[in-house]
C-alpha positions as CSV (number, residue, x, y, z in Angstrom):
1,X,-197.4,-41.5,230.2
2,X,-194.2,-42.7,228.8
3,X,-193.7,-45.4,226.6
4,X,-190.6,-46.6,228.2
5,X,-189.9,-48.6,231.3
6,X,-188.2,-46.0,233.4
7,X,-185.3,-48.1,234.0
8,X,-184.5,-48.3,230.6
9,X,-181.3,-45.8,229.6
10,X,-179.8,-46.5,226.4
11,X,-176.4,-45.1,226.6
12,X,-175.6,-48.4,228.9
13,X,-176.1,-50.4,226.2
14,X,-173.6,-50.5,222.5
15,X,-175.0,-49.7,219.6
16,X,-175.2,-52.7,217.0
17,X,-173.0,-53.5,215.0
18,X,-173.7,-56.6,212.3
19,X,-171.0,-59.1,212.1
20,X,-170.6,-58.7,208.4
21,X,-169.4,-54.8,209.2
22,X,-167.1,-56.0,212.2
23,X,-164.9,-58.4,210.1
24,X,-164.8,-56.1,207.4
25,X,-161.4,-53.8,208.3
26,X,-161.4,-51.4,205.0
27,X,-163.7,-50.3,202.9
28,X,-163.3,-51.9,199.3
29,X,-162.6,-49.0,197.4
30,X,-162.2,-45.4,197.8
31,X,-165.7,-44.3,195.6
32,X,-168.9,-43.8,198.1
33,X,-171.1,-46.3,198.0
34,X,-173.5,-44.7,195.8
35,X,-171.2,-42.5,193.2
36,X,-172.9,-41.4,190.2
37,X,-171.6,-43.4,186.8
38,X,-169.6,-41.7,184.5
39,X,-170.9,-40.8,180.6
40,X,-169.2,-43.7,179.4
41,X,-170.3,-46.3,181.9
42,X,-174.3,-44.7,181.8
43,X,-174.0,-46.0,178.2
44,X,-172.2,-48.9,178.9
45,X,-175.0,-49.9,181.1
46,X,-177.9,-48.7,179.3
47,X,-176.4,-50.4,176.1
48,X,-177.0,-54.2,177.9
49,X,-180.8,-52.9,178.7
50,X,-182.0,-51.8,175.3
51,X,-182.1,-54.2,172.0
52,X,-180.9,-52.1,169.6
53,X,-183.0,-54.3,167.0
54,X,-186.1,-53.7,168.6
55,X,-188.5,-51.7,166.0
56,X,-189.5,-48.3,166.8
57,X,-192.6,-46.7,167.5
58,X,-193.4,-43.4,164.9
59,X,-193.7,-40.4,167.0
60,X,-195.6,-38.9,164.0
61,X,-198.1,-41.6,164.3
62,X,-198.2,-40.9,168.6
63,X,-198.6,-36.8,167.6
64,X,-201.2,-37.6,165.1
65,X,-203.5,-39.8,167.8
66,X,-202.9,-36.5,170.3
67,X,-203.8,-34.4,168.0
68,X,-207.0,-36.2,167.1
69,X,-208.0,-36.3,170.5
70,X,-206.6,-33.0,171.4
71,X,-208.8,-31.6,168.2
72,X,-212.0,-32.9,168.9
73,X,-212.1,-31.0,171.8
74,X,-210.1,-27.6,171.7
75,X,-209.1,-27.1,168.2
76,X,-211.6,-28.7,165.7
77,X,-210.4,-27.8,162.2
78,X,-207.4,-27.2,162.8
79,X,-205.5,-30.3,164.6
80,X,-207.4,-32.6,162.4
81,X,-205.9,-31.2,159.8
82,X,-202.6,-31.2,161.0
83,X,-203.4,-34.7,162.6
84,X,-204.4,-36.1,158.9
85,X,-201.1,-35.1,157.9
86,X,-199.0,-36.5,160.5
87,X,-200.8,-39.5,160.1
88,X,-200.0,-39.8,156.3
89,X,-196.9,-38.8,156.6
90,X,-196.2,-41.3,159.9
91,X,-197.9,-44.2,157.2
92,X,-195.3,-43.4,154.4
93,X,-192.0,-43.1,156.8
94,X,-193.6,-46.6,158.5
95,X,-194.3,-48.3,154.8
96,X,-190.0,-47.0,153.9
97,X,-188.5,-48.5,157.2
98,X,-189.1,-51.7,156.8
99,X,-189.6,-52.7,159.9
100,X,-187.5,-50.7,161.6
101,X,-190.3,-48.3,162.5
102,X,-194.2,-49.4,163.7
103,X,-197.3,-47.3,164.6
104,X,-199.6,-48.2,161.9
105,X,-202.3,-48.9,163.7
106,X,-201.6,-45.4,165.3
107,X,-201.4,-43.9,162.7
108,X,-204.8,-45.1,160.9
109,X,-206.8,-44.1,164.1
110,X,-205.5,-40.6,164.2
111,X,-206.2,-40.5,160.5
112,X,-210.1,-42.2,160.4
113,X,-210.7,-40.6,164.4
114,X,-209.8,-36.7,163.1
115,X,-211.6,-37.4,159.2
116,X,-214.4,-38.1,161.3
117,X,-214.2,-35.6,163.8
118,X,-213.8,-32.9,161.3
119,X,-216.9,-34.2,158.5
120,X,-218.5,-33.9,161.8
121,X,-217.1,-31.0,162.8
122,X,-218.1,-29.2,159.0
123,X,-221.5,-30.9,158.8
124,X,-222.4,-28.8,162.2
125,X,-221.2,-25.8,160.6
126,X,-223.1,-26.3,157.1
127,X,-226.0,-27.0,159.6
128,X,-226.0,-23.5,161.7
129,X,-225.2,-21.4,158.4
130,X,-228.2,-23.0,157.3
131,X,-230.0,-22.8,160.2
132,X,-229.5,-19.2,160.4
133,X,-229.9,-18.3,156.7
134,X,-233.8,-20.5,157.1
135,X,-233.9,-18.0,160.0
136,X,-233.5,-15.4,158.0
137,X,-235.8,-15.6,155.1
138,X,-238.7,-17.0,157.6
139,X,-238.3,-13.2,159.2
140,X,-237.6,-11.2,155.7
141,X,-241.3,-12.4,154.5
């Protein structure tokens, strides 16, 4: 079953044309219509959309949140560790910007989140050495 009438033949019939494009005689300059912006007009343009006084967010204080995660799931010791010391470091560079620079809310999670993961994380361990050392003298006598 078609979904035309079968006297329907579109070649009889013009294809449309809006009456904006009919009055229009040339095209208003020689670029397409969609040409890709040059270095200096990208910056130009990205310039008007970004304050440069807005404050900054501390990467080292994002990294030392990932790594908090990150660590109490795939690396225990170590990323806490590393994501202590992103964190302090992310804290200092925040406290000598004045302003310029913010995380520190960021950066006090990753620190308390990973000194917690990893007293955690050492507490478990002292617990098994124990745990097996009991084992063994229970089986020595």
């Amino acid at each position: 079953m078609s979904s035309r009438p079968p006297e329907y033949n579109p070649s009889q019939y013009p294809p449309y044309v809006p009456p904006e494009a009919s009055q229009a005689s040339a095209p208003l300059s020689d670029a397409p219509p969609f040409a890709p912006l040059s270095p200096e007009q990208a910056k130009a343009a990205f310039a008007e959309l970004v304050d440069p006084f807005a404050p900054v967010v501390s990467a080292q204080a994002i990294f030392s949140v990932i790594f908090a995660i990150v660590g109490a799931t795939l690396l225990p010791i170590f990323a806490q560790v590393i994501s202590i010391t992103l964190g302090a470091r992310a804290l200092r560079r925040i406290k000598a910007s004045d302003g310029s620079i913010i995380g520190r809310r960021l950066a006090w999670f990753g620190i308390i989140f990973s000194a917690l993961c990893l007293f955690g994380y050492l507490a478990l361990i002292t617990l098994i050495i124990y745990g097996v050392l009991s084992l063994g003298a229970l089986g020595a006598s």
